[in-house]
Short mmCIF file of the C-alpha atoms (twelve columns), coordinates in Angstrom:
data_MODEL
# 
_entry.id   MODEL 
# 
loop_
_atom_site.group_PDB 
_atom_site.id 
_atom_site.type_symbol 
_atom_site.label_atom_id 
_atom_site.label_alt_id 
_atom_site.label_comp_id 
_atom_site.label_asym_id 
_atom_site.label_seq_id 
_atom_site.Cartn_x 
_atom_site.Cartn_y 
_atom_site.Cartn_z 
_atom_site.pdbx_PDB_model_num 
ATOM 1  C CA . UNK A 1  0.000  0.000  0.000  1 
ATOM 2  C CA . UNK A 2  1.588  3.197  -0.777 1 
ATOM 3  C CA . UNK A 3  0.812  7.457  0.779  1 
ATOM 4  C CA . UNK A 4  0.424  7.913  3.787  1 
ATOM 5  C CA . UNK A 5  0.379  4.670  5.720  1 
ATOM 6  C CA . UNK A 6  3.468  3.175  4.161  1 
ATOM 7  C CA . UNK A 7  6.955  3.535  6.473  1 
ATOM 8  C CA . UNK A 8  8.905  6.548  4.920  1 
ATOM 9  C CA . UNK A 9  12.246 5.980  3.901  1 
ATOM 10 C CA . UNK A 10 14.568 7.214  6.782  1 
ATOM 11 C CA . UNK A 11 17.578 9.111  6.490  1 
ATOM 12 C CA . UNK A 12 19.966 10.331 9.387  1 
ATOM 13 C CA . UNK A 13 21.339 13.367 7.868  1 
ATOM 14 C CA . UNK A 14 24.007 12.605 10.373 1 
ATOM 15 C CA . UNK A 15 25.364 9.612  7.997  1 
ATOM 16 C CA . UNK A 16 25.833 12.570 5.351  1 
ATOM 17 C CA . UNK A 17 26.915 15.691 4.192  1 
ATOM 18 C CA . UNK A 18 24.000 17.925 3.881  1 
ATOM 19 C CA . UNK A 19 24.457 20.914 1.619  1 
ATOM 20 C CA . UNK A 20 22.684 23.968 -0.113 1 
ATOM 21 C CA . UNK A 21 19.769 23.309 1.762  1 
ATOM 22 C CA . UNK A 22 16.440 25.379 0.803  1 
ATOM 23 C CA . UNK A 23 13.198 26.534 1.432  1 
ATOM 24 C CA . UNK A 24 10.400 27.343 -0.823 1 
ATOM 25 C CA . UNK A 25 6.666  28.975 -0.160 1 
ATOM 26 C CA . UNK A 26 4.438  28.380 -3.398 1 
ATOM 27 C CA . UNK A 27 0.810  27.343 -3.929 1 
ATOM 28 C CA . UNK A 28 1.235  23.908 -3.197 1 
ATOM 29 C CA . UNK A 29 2.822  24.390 0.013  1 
ATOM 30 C CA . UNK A 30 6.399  24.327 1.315  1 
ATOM 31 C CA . UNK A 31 9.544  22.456 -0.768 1 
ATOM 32 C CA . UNK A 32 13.091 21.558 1.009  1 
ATOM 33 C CA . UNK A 33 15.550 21.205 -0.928 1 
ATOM 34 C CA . UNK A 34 19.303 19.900 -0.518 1 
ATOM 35 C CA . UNK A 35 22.237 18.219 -2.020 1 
ATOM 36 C CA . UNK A 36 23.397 14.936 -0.234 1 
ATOM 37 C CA . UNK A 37 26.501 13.274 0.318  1 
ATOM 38 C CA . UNK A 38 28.479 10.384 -0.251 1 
ATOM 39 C CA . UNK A 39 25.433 8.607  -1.205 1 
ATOM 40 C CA . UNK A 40 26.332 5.118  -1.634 1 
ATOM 41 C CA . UNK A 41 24.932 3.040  -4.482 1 
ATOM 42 C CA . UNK A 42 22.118 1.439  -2.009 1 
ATOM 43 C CA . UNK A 43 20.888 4.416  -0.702 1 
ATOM 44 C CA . UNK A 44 20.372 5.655  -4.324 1 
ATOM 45 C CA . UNK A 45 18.600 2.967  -5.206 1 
ATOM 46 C CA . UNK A 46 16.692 2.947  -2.133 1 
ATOM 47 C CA . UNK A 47 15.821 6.803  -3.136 1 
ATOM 48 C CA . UNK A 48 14.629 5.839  -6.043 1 
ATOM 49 C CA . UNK A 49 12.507 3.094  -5.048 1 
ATOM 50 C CA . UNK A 50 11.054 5.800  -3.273 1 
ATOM 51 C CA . UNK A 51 10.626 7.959  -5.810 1 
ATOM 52 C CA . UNK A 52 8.211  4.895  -8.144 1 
ATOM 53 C CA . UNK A 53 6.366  3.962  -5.168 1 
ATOM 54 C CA . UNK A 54 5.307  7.362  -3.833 1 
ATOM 55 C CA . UNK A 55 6.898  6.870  -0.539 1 
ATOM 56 C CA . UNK A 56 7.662  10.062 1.734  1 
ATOM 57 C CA . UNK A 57 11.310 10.408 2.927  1 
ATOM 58 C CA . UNK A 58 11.975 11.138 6.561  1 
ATOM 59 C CA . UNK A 59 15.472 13.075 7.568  1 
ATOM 60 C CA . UNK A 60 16.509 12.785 10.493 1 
ATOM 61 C CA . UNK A 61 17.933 16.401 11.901 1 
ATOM 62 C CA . UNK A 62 19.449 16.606 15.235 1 
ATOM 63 C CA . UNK A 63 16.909 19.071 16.286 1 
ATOM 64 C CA . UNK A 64 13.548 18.245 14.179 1 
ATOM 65 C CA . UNK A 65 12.604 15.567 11.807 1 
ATOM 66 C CA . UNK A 66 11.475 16.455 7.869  1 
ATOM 67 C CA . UNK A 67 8.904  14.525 6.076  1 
ATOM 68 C CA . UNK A 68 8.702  15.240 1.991  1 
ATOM 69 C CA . UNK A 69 5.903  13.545 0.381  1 
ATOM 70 C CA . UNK A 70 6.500  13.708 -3.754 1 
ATOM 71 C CA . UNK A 71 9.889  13.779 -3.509 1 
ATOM 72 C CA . UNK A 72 12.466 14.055 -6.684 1 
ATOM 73 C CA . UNK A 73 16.011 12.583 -6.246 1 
ATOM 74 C CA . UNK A 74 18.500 13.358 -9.019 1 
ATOM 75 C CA . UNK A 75 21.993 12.250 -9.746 1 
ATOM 76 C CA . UNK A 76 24.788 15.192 -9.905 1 
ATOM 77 C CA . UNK A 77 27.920 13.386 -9.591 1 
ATOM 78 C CA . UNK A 78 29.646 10.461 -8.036 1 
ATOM 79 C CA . UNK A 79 27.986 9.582  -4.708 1 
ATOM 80 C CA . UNK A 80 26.011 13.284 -4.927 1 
ATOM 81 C CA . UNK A 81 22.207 13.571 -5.154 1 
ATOM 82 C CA . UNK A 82 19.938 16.527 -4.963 1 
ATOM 83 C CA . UNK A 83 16.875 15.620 -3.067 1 
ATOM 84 C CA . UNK A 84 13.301 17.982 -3.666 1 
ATOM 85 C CA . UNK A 85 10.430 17.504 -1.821 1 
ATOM 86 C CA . UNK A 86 7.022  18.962 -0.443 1 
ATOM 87 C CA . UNK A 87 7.008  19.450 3.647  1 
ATOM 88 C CA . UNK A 88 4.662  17.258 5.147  1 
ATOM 89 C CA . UNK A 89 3.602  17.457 9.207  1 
ATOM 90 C CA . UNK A 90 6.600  15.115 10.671 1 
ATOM 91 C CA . UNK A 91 3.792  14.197 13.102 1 
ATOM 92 C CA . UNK A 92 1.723  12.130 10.707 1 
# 
């Protein structure tokens, strides 16, 4: 079953190099954005598993988790991936 109910992918951004992270307001709500590193060949994969099946990713920040619901990963360079996603509650 995919949305809502499914387990989001976890990530501790502790395991990674977390840069040019943004913000955006729009219609559709809020979208984080960021560029993580080394991303191994598993976790890419795993990413983009999540990516087909609609699944929300969940990064773990020291202070406050982040929950993106239709999330875009893409490839940039060896072991680099920029990540997109809407903010979802991290309370769902």
């Amino acid at each position: 079953m995919d949305g809502p109910l499914t387990k989001a992918l976890e990530l501790n951004c502790a395991d990674y190099h977390v840069t040019s992270p943004s913000i955006g307001h729009g219609g559709k709500g809020s979208v984080f954005e960021c560029t993580l590193s080394p991303v191994t060949d598993e976790t890419l994969a795993a990413l983009e598993d999540a990516v087909r099946s609609n699944r929300r990713i969940r990064f773990g920040f020291s202070k406050q988790p982040l929950v993106l619901e239709r999330i875009e990963v893409v490839p940039i360079g060896p072991g680099l991936v920029r990540i997109a996603g809407r903010v979802v509650d991290a309370d769902w």
